[in-house]
Every structure is written in structure tokens, then in C-alpha cells.
C-alpha positions as CSV (number, residue, x, y, z in Angstrom):
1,X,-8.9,-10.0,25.0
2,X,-8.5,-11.9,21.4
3,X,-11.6,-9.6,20.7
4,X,-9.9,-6.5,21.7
5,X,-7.3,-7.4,19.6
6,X,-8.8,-7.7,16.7
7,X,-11.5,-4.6,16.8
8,X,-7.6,-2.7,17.2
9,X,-6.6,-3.9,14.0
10,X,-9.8,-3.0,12.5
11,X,-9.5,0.8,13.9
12,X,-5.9,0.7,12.3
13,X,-7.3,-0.3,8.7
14,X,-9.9,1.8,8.8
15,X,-7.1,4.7,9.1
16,X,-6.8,4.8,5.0
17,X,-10.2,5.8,4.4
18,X,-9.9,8.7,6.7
19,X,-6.7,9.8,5.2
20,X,-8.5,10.1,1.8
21,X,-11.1,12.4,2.8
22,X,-8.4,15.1,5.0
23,X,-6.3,18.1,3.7
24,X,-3.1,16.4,4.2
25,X,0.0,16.2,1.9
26,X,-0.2,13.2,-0.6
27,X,3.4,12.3,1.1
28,X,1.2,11.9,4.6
29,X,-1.7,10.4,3.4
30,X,0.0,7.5,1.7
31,X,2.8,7.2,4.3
32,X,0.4,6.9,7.3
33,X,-2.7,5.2,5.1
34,X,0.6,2.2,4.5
35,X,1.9,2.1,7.9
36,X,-1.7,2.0,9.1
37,X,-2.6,-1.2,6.7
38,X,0.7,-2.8,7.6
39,X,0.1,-3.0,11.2
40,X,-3.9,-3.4,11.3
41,X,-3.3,-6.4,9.1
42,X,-0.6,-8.4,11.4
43,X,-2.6,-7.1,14.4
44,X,-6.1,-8.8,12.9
45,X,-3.6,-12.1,12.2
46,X,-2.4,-12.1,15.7
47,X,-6.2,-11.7,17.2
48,X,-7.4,-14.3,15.2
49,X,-4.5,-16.7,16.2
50,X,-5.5,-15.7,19.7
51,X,-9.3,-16.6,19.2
52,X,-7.8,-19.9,17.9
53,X,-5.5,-20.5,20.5
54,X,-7.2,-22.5,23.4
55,X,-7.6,-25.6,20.6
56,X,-4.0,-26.2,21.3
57,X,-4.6,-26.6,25.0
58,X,-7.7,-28.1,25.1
59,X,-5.9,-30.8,22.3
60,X,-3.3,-31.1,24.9
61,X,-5.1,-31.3,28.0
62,X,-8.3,-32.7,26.8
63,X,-10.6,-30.5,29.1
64,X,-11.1,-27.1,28.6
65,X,-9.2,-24.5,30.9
66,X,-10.8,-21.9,32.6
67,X,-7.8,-19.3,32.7
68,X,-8.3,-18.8,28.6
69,X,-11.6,-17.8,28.9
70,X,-10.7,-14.2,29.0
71,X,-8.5,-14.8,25.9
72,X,-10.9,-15.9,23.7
73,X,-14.8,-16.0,25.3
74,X,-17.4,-18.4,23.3
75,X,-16.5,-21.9,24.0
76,X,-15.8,-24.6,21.1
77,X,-17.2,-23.5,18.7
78,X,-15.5,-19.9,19.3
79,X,-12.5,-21.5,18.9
80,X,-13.5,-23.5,16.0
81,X,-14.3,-20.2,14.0
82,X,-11.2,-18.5,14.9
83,X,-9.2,-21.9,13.5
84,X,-10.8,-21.6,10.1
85,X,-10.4,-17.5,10.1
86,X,-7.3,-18.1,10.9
87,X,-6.5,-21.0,8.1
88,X,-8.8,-18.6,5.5
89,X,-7.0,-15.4,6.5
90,X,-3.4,-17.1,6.1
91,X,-4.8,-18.4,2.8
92,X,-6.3,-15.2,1.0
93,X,-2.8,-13.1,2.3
94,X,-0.8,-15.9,0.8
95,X,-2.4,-15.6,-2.5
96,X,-2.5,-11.8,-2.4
97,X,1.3,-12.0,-1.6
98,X,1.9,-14.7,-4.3
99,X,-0.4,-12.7,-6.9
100,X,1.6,-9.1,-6.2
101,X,4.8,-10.7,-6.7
102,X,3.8,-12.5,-10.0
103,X,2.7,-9.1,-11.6
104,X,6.2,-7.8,-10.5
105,X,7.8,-10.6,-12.4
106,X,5.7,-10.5,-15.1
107,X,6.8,-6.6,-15.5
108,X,10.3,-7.2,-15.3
109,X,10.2,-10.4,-17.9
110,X,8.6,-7.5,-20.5
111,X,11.2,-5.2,-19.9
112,X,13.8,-7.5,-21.2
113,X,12.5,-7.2,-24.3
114,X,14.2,-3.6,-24.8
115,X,17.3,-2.7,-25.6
116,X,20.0,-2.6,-22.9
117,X,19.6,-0.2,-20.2
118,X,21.8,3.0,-20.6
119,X,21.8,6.1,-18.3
120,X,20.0,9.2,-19.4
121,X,21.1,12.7,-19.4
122,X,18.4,12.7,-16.5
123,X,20.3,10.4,-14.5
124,X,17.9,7.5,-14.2
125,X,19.1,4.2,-15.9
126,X,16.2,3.8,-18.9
127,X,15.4,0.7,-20.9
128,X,13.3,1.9,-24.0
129,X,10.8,-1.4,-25.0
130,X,9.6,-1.7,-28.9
131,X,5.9,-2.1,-27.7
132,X,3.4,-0.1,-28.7
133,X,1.6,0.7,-25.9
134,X,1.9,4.1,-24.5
135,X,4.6,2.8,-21.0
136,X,6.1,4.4,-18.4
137,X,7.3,2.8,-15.0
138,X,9.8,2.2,-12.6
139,X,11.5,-0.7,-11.5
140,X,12.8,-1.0,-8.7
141,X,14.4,-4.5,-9.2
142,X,17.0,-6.4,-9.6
143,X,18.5,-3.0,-11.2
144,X,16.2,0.0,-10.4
145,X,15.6,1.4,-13.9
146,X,12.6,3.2,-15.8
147,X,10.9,1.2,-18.6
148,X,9.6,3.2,-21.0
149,X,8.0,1.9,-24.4
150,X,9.1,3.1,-28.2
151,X,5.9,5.2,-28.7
152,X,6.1,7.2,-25.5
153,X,9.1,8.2,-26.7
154,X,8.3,9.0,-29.9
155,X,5.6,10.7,-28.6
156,X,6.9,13.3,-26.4
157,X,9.8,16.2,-27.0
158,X,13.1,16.2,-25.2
159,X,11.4,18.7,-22.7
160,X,8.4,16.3,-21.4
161,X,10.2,13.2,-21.8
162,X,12.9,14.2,-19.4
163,X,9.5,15.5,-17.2
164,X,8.3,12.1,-17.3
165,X,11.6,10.2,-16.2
166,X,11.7,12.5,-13.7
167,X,8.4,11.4,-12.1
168,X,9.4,8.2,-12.5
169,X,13.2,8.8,-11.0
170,X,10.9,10.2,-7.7
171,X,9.3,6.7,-7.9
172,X,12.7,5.0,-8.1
173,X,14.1,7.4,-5.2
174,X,10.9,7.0,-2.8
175,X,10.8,3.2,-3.1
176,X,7.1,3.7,-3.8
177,X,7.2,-0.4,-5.1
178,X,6.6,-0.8,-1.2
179,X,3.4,1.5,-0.9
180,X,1.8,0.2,-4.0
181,X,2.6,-3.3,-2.9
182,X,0.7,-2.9,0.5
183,X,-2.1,-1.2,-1.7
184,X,-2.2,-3.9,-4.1
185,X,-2.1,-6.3,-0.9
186,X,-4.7,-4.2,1.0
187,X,-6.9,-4.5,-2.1
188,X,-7.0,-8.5,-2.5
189,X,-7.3,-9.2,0.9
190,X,-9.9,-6.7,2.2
191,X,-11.9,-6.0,-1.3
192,X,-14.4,-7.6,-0.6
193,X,-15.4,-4.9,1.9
194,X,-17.6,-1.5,0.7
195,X,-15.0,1.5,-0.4
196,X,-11.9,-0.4,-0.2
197,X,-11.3,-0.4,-4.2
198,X,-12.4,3.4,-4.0
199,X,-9.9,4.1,-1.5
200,X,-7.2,2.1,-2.7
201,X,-7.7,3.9,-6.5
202,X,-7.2,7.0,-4.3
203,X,-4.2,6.7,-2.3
204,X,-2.7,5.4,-6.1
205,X,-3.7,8.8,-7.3
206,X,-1.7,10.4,-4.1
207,X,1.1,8.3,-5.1
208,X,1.3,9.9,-7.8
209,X,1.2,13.2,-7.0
210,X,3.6,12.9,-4.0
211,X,5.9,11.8,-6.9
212,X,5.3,15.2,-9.5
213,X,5.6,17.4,-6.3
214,X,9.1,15.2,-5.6
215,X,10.6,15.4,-9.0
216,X,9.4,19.0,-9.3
217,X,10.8,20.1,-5.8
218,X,14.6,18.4,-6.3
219,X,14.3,20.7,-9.8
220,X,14.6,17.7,-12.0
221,X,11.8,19.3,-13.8
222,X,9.6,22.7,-13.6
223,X,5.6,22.0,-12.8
224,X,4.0,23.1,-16.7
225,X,6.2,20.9,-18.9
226,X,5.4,17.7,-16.5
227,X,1.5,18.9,-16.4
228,X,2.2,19.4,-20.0
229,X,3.7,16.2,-20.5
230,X,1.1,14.1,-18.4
231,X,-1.6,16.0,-20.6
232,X,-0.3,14.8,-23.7
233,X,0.3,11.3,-22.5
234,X,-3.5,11.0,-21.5
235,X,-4.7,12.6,-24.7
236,X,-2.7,9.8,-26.9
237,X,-3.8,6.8,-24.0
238,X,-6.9,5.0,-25.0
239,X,-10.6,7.0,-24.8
240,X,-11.2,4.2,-21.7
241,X,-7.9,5.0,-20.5
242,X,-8.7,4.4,-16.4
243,X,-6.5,7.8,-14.8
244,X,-7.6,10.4,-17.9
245,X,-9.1,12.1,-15.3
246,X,-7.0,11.8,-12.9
247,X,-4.3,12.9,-15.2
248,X,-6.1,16.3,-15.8
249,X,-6.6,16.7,-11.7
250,X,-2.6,16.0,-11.4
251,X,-1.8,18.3,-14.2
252,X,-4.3,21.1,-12.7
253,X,-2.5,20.7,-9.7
254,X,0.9,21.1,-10.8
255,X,-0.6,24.2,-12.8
256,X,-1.3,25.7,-9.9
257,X,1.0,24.2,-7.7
258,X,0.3,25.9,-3.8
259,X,1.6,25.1,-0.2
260,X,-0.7,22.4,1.4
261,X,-1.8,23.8,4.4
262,X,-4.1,21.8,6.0
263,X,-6.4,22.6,9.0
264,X,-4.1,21.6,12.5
265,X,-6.3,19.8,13.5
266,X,-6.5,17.4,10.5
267,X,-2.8,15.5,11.1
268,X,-2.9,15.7,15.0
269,X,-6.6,13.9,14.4
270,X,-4.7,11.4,12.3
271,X,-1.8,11.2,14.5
272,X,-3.7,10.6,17.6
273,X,-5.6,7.7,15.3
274,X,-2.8,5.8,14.4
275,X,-1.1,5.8,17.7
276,X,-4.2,4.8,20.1
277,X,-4.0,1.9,17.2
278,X,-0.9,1.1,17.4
279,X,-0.6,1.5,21.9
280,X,-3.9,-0.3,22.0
281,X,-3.2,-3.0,19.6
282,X,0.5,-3.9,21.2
283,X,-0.9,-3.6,24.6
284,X,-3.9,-6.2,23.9
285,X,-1.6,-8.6,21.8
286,X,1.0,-8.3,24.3
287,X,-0.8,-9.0,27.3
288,X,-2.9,-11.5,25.4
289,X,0.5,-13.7,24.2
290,X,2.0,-13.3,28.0
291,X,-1.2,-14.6,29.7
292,X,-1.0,-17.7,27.1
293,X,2.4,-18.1,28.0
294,X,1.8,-18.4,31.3
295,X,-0.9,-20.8,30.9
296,X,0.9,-23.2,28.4
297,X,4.0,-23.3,30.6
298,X,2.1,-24.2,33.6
299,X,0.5,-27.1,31.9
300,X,4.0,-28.5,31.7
């Protein structure tokens, strides 16, 4: 049963690199590609904890019990494996966790370096930072503000520099600080696997879209001076600047800004996906941590 548990958790993280590759709004791809890694991740954690789990009884009992068999087939040395999966799993999230968090700290330790914050005419709290890097972004905490650095804002006119806090105001609004942590978290902890860096740099991209299409639908901005604005941001980034292209596809888009309509049967796929994961991982872990429940209590 461990075993079904954790092939379910797999299904559910392999949900994000099907998103990518559908018709689907940016808004649904990164909403269901986050719940999808949330779950599949806890669900892996509580299969391996369940391959692990007949060490406890067999420590306690000193003879192997035949009722946990069906929890976790493969003897000792089974168990043995899921123990260190377990210990190395719990250790690599740890550090992903611990890693994520820094970066956010590190972030919000530059941003004191500006000025105070003061509220724009845009109506997002901004802190302008004499750096010259070309900066933009949100953050969400302690005080959800914008940081933006002194050449950005020389850079841009009144017109595109409102666009850009706008974009970032959607960020703000949309709490995406939770979507690109589980991204950043999905990427250190399952990187080492083919595609994952590909697919993560994607749903980032949809992230950023889903938060031009915001700002421009709540008219805090029209689509050609943000498309303008992120084309002139690009142009003045470095020549290896990582998202110039990306910047072009999300200022194309804006350009020609359209309803997404995908195929129906593209989100009832995903849909039905996600919730086989989700009914088929809570059934297995349920009936997995009932039937060890049973087993430990009647040892006692």
C-alpha cells in the first residue's frame, strides 16, 4: 500500500509538466501546476514514512509482524531504504525550505537601503533603492511594498513606470510569493530529475503573465504602454539578460491581447488528473495510517 502511495504522489507531481504543454489560462496552469506540487510532495513524504514504518514495530516487538506486509512489501532491507529516503527526503526539503526563505531575507535586507516607503499615485506602497541594477519586485513582507531601483526609474516615463507597478501591484494582490515559493521549492528538491528546471522556468513565465493580464484587466494599466514598458526594460537589461525573450513573448501577447479559449477538453483532462491524484492519494494514505494504527494499538 506504501507503494501505492507513493506512485500517487508521483502522478500528482507530474501534473506541472502537463499544465505547461495545454491551452489553458496562465491563472490555471500555475494555480493547478502549485496545488498539484504541494500535495504530490506531502503525499511522497507520507509514502515513504509508510515504507519506513514497520522498523518501529519490529524495534518494539523484535520479530517481524506479518499484518505490515501489505504496508510496505520487501522485508528489512525494504524498510531500511524507506528509513534513509525518508531521513534524505526530510533533509533536501529542509534545506530547500531553509534556502527559499534566506533569498526572501536577503531581498528584504536590500530593500532597506532605499528611502522610506511612500504610496504612489498608483496606490502600491513603493520603496525606490539607489542601486544600479535595472529592479522591479514585490514584497510581500513584513509590509507588502514594490522595490524598485533608481535607474528603473530613471529609465522609464510616468506612463510605463506606473505600467510596471501595476504588474507588480497584481503580484502584491495575488500573493504570487506563495506560487514562486513552491516553484523555487519544487525546483531544489526534484531538480535533479529531466525537465523540472524547464518546467519550473515555464510556469515563472505564466506567472508573469497571469500578472500583466491582472493589472491590465482591474484597468490599472492599458496592454501597449505595459508591453511597451516591459520592451524597454529588456532592451536596457544586460545582452545575457535570462527572460529577454521571454519579455518579447509577454509583450507580443499583451499586443495582441485575445480570450484564451482553450479546447474543453484540455481543463476537464487536467481536472480529472488532479482529482484521481488527490482521491487516490488520500484513499491509500488513509487506509495505509488506519491499518498501522490498528496494528500498533494491538501490540499494546
Amino acid at each position: 500500500m506504501s507503494l501505492l502511495v507513493v506512485i500517487a504522489g508521483v502522478m500528482l507531481l507530474s501534473v506541472p509538466a502537463v499544465a505547461i504543454e495545454t491551452q489553458l489560462t496562465a491563472e490555471d496552469k500555475v494555480r493547478m501546476s502549485c496545488a498539484a506540487i504541494a500535495c504530490g510532495s506531502a503525499v511522497v513524504a507520507v509514502g515513504l514514512a509508510l515504507t519506513a514504518s514497520p522498523l518501529l514495530i519490529l524495534w518494539h516487538d523484535g520479530e517481524p509482524i506479518g499484518e505490515v506486509s501489505h504496508l510496505s512489501p520487501g522485508g528489512r532491507w525494504a524498510w531500511a531504504a524507506g528509513a534513509t529516503l525518508v531521513v534524505l527526503a526530510a533533509t533536501v526539503a529542509s534545506n530547500a525550505v531553509r534556502a527559499t526563505l534566506a533569498g526572501r531575507r536577503r531581498v528584504h535586507a536590500a530593500s532597506l537601503l532605499g528611502a522610506d516607503v511612500h504610496h504612489h499615485r498608483c496606490g502600491v506602497a513603493i520603496r525606490i533603492v539607489p542601486i544600479e541594477d535595472i529592479l522591479a519586485l514585490a514584497t510581500p513582507s513584513p509590509a507588502p511594498h514594490v522595490v524598485v531601483s533608481q535607474t528603473l526609474h530613471d529609465l522609464l516615463d510616468s506612463g510605463a513606470f506606473d505600467a510596471v507597478l501595476a504588474h507588480e501591484a497584481s503580484h502584491l494582490r495575488l500573493r504570487h510569493d506563495r506560487h514562486l515559493f513552491l516553484l523555487s521549492f519544487y525546483l531544489k528538491v526534484w531538480g535533479w530529475l529531466p525537465r523540472v528546471d524547464r518546467i519550473v522556468g515555464e510556469l515563472r513565465h505564466e506567472v508573469e503573465k497571469w500578472a500583466d493580464n491582472s493589472a491590465v484587466r482591474c484597468g490599472a494599466t492599458n496592454p501597449q504602454t505595459l508591453a511597451a514598458a516591459i520592451e524597454t526594460v529588456a532592451r536596457a537589461s544586460s545582452p545575457v539578460y535570462p527572460n529577454r525573450k521571454n519579455a518579447q513573448e509577454r509583450a507580443a501577447s499583451l499586443r495582441t491581447i485575445a480570450p484564451c479559449h482553450p479546447p474543453v477538453w484540455q481543463p476537464l483532462a487536467m481536472t480529472a488528473l488532479t482529482t484521481v491524484g488527490l482521491l487516490g492519494s488520500a484513499y491509500a494514505a488513509t487506509h495505509s495510517l488506519i491499518d498501522l494504527a490498528m496494528i500498533v494499538s494491538a501490540i499494546h
